[in-house]
C-alpha positions, 0 to 999 in steps of 0.5 A: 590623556588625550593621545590615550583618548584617539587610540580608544577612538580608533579601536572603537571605530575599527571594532564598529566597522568590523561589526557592521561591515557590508554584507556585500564583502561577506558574499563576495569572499563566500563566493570566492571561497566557493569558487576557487577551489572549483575553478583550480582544483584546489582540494584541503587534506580529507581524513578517510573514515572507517566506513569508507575504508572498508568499503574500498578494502571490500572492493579491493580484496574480490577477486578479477572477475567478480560481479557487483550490483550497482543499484541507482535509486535516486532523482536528478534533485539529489544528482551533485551529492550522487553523481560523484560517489558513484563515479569514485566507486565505478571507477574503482570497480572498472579499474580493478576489472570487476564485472558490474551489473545495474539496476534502479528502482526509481524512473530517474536513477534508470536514465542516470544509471545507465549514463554513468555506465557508458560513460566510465564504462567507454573510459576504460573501454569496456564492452557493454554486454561481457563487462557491464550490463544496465538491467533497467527499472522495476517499480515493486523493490521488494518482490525484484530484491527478493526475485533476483535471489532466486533468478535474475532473468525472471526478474528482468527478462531484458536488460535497459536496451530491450535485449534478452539477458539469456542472449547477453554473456554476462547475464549466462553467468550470474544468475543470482546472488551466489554470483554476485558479490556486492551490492552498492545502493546509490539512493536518497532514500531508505532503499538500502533498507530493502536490500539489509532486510531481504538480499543481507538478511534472506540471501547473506549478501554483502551490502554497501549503501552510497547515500546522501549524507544526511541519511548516513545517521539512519544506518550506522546502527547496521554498520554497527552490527555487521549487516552492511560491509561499509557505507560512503555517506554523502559528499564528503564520502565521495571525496575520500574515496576518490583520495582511496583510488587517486583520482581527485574529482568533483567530491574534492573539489565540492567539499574544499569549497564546503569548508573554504565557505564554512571557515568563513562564515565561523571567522565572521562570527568570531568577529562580529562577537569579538567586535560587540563585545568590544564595543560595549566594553569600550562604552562603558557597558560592562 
């Protein structure tokens, strides 16, 4: 009896002290959870989803030489969940030796759109001009989606450099959406909604919208019915692609210490539940 009263006593403490264990422990593994997979690129198994899968399939079957619009319409506030799914897709499009031309319809996404050209562009050096172009920003979306289906040149009669685009070589052959085939919206916003109602739905252009993930929701309803070719929603969007083309990066990386994080946080619930119920039990509660 009395060897049975101290091992009640034990379980009683060690089911008290997971129940109120220091929160400072609970940060310190959130932040190595965080961390780790950051610092040595340690990346968890990712299931690729259908809408992901037909965008890189889409890609994947245009033909050397084929054009693909580029639209960045977001800010620097949403830049960590952005940045990685359009450096995936650039690197796919630069890889496969498909022209891109770019555009944004927010102030911010001009300066981050061209920044993402340069920089993937000089890594498989590129010339700017025959197989990129940055357009630049134009504040009216409507009549610049709607224009550029007629004549691009109308629209933007320079590109982000202040040259003319009858006087750039890639602009001579792509004059509006018959040359184009693809466009990636990269947004934070409803902006892929412009380009479904106007350049899909008007023009027949194939759309792909790259947007954050708690959009993603608003249009699987045009996934559904054929008016996008496929989505890549959001961080975890961007981390299947980047395992698509093999090149794991900073979406892997993020969305390892996501689920690294997450799984912690789910095993001190679990706990803290066990442990109360414990207690009360032991207590004679119930």
């Amino acid at each position: 009896m009395w060897s049975e009263h101290i091992w009640d006593e034990v379980k009683m403490s060690i089911w008290e002290r997971i129940s109120t264990v220091d929160r400072r422990i609970v940060f310190v593994l959130i932040f190595l959870g965080v961390a780790l997979p950051l610092i040595f690129n340690f990346t968890l198994p990712n299931t690729v989803t259908n809408e992901v899968q037909a965008t890189y399939d889409f890609i994947e079957e245009l033909p050397e030489g084929s054009v693909i619009l580029f639209s960045f319409d977001h800010d620097a506030a949403t830049l960590p969940e952005m940045a990685p799914m359009a450096k995936a897709l650039l690197h796919h499009v630069f890889s496969s030796k498909i022209k891109v031309i770019g555009t944004a319809f927010r102030p911010e996404g001009a300066t981050i759109g061209n920044k993402a050209f340069q920089v993937n562009g000089a890594k498989f050096g590129l010339v700017e001009g025959e197989d990129f172009v940055f357009l630049g920003y134009r504040p009216e979306i409507t009549s610049a989606v709607l224009g550029m289906g007629e004549n691009i040149a109308r629209v933007y009669p320079k590109d982000y450099r202040g040259k003319p685009l009858e006087d750039i070589p890639l602009m001579q052959k792509t004059r509006n959406y018959r040359d184009i085939g693809l466009v990636v919206s990269v947004t934070d916003d409803d902006t892929p909604s412009y380009w479904i109602n106007y350049a899909n739905a008007r023009y027949q252009q194939a759309v792909v919208p790259a947007l954050t993930a708690v959009m993603a929701t608003t249009y699987y309803p045009f996934l559904q019915e054929k008016q996008i070719i496929g989505m890549v929603p959001g961080l975890k969007g961007a981390a299947e692609y980047e395992q698509l083309i093999d090149q794991i990066g900073d979406a892997s990386a993020g969305m390892s210490s996501q689920s690294i994080a997450h799984m912690i946080i789910v095993l001190f619930v679990i706990l803290g539940n066990i442990g109360y119920f414990m207690i009360r039990r032991q207590s004679g509660e119930f």
